[in-house]
Backbone bond lengths (Angstrom), bond angles and torsions (degrees), N, CA, C in turn:
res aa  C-N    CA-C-N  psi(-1)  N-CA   C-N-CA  omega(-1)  CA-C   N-CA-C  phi
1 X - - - 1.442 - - 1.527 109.96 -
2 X 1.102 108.44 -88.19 1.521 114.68 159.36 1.338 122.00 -32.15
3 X 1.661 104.10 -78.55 1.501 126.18 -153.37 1.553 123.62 76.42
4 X 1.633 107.45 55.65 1.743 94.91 -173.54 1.617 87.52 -107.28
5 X 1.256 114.89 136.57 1.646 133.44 162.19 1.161 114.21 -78.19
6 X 1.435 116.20 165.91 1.420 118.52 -174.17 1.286 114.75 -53.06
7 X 1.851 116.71 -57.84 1.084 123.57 161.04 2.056 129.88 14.66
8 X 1.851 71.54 -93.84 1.644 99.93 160.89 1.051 133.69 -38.47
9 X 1.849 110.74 -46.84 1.218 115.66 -179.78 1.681 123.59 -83.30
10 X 1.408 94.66 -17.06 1.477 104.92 160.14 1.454 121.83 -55.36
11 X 1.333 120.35 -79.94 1.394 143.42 160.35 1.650 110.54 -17.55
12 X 1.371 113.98 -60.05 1.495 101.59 159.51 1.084 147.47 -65.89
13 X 1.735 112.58 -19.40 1.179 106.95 166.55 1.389 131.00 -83.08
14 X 2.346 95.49 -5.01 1.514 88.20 178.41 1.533 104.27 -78.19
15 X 1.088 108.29 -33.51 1.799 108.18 -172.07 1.310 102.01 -47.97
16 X 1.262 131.89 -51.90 1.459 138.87 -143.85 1.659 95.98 -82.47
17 X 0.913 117.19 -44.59 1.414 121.14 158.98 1.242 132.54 -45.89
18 X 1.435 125.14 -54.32 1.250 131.40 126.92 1.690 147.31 -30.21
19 X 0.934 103.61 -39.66 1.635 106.31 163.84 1.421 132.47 -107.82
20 X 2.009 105.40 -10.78 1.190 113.46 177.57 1.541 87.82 -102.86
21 X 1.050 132.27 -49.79 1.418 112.83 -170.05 1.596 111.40 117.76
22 X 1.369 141.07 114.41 1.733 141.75 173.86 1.195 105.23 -42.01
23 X 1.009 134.38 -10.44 1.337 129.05 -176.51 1.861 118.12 -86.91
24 X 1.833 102.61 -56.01 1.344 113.53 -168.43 1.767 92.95 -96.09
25 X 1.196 107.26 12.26 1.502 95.16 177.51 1.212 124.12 -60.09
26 X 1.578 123.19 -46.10 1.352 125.29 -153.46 1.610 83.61 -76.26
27 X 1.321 130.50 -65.00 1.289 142.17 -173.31 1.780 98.70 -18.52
28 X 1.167 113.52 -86.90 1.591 137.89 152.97 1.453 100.69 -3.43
29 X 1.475 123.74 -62.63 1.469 104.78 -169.33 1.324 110.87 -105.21
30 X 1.414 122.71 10.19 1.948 127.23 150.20 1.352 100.56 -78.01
31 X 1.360 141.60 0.41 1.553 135.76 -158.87 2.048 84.06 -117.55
32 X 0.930 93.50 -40.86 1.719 90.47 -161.35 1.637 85.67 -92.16
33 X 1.159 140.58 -30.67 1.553 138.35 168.69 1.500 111.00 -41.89
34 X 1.472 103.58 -57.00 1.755 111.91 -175.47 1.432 115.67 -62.50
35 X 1.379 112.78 -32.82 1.712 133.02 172.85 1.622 105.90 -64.84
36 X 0.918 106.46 -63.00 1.561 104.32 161.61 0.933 154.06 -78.62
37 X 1.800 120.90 5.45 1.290 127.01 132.46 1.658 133.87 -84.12
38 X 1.466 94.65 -6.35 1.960 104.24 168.21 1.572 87.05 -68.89
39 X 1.423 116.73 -67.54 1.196 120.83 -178.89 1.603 128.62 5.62
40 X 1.660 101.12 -73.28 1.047 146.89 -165.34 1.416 93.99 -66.56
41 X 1.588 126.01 -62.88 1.645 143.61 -147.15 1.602 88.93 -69.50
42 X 1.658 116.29 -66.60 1.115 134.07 135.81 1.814 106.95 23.43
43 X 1.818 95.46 -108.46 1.423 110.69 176.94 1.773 116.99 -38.54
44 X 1.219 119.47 -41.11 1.314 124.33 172.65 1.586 113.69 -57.70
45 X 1.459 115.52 -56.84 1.274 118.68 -170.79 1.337 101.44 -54.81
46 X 1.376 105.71 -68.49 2.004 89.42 -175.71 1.353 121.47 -56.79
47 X 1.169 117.36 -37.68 1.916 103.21 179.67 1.429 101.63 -74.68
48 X 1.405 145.89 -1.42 1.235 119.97 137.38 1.371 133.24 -70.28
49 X 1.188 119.95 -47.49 1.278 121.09 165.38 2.015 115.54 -48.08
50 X 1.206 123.56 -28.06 1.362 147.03 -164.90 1.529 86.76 -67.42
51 X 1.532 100.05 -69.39 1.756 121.70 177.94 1.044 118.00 -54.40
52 X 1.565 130.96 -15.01 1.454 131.70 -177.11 1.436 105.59 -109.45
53 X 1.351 129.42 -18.38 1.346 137.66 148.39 0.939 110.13 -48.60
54 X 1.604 142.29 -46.99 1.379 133.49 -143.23 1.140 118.18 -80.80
55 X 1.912 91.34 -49.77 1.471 114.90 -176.79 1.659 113.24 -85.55
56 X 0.973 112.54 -11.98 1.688 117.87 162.39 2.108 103.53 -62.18
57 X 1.916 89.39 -49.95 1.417 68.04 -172.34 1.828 118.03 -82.02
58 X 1.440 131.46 8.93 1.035 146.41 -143.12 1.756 92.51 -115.83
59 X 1.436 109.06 -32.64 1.343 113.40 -179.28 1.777 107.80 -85.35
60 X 1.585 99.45 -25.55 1.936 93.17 -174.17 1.645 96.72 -82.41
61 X 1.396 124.24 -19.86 1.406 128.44 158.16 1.656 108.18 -38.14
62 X 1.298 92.27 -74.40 1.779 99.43 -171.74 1.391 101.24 -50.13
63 X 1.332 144.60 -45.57 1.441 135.84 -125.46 1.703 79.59 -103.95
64 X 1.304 123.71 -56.12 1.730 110.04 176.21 1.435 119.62 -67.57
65 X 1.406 118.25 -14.83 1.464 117.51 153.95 1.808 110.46 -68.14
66 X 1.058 138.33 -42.45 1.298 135.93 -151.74 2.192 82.36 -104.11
67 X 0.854 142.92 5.99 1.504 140.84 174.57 1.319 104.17 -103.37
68 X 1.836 111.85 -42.89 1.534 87.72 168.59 1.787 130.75 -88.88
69 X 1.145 97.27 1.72 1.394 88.77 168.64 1.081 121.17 -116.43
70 X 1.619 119.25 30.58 1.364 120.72 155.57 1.239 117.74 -97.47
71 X 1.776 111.01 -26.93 1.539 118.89 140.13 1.295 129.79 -30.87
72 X 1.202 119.47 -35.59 1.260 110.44 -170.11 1.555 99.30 -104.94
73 X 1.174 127.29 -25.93 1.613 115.02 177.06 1.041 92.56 -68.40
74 X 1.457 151.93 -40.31 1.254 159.61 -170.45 1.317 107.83 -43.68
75 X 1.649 105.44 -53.04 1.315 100.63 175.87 1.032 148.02 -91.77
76 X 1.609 97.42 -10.67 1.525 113.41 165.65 1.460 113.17 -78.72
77 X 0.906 128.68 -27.02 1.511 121.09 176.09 1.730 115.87 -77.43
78 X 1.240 103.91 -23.60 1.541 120.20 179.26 1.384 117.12 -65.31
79 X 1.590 116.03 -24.69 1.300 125.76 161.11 1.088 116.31 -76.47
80 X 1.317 143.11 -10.10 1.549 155.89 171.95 1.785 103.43 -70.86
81 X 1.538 95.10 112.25 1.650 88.28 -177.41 1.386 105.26 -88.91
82 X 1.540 131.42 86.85 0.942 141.80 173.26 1.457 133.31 -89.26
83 X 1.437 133.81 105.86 1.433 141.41 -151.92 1.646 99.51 -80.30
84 X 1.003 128.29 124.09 1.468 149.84 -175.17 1.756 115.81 -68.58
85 X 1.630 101.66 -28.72 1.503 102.81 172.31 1.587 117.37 -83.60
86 X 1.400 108.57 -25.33 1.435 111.35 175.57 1.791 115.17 -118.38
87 X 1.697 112.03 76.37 1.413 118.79 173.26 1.934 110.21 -38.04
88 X 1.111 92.04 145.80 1.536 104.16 -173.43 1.843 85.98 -109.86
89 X 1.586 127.51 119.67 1.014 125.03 136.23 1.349 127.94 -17.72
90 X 1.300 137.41 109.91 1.693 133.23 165.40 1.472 108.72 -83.78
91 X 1.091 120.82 127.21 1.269 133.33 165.93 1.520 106.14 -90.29
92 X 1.746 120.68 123.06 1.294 119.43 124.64 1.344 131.45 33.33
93 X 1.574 139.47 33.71 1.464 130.88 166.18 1.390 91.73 123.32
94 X 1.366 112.79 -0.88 2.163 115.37 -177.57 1.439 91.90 -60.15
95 X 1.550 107.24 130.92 1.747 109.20 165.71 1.440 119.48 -82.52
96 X 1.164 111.35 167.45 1.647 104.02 -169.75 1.720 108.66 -73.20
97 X 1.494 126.08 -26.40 1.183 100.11 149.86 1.388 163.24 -47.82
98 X 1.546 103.85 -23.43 1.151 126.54 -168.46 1.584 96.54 -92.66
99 X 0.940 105.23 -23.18 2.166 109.13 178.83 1.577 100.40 -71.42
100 X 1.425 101.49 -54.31 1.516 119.67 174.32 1.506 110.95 -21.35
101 X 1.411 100.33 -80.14 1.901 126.47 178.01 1.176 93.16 -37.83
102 X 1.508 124.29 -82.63 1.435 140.16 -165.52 1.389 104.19 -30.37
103 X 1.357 128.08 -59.03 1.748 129.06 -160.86 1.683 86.87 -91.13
104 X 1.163 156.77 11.41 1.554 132.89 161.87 1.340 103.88 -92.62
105 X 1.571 129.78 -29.94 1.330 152.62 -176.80 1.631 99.40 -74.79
106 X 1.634 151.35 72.10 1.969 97.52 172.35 1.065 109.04 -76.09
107 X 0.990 101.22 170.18 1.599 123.56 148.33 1.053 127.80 -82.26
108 X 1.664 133.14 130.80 0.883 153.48 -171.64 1.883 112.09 -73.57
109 X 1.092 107.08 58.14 1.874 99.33 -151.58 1.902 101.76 -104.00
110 X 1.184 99.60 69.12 1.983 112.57 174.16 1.279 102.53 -76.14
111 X 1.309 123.93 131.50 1.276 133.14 165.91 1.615 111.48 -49.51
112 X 1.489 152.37 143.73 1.036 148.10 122.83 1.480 124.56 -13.62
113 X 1.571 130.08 99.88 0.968 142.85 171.50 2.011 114.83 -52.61
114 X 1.318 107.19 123.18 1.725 121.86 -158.93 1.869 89.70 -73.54
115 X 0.996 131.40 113.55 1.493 121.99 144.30 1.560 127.23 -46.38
116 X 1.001 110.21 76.97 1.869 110.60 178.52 1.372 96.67 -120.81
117 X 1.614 97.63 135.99 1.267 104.41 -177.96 1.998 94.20 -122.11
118 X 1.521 89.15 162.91 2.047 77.91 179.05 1.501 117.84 -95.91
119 X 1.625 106.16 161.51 1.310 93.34 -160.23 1.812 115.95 -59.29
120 X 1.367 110.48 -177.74 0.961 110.47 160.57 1.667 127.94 -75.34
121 X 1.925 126.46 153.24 1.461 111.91 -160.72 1.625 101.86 -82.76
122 X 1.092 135.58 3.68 1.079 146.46 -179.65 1.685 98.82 -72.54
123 X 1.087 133.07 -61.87 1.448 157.72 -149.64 1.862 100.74 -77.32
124 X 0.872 91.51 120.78 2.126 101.76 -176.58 1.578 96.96 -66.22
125 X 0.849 107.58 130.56 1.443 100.17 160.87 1.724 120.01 -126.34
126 X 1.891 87.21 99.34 1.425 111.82 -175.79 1.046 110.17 -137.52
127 X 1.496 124.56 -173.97 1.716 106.37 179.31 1.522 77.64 -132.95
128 X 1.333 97.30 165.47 1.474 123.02 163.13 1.184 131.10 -121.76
């Protein structure tokens, strides 16, 4: 961040020693301690807020990316003359032509009728 070397950090503490004095020193560096952890609290608050800008604006990206291309499935399917009483199954990657074909064609799709016959009058009909 800085970059101060020992050097440096030597040199200042002789000065500081020197012009602040052994006495008011410690005082002196709880005074410049508190300054430099607002500092710090400081530096955090805005690069979060920085970071919550970004992705706010990164998300109104996505959301007008993901509006126009629901527009446009919108509209391609909207040309599909599709009857509302009889839903057409969508398959998985099916193109809208192939739905197309499918609903001008039906299908004839009747369930299989159950063979049940009733019991015989001989036969109780109770459960056990």
């Amino acid at each position: 961040m800085l970059d101060i070397g020992g050097d440096e950090l030597l040199l200042t503490a002789v000065i500081a020693i020197m012009v602040i004095g052994p006495k008011d020193l410690p005082r002196a560096m709880r005074f410049v301690g508190r300054w430099v952890g607002k500092a710090r609290r400081m530096n955090g608050a805005f690069r979060a807020g920085l970071e919550n800008f970004v992705q706010e604006g990164e998300i109104r990206d996505l959301e007008t990316e993901w509006a126009t291309k629901r527009e446009e499935i919108l509209t391609q399917f909207a040309s599909l003359e599709i009857d509302s009483a009889s839903p057409i199954p969508l398959e998985p990657g099916s193109p809208p032509e192939k739905i197309a074909k499918s609903k001008k064609a039906p299908a004839k799709a009747s369930a299989p009728k159950a063979n049940v016959t009733a019991p015989p009058a001989s036969v109780p009909n109770t459960l056990v």
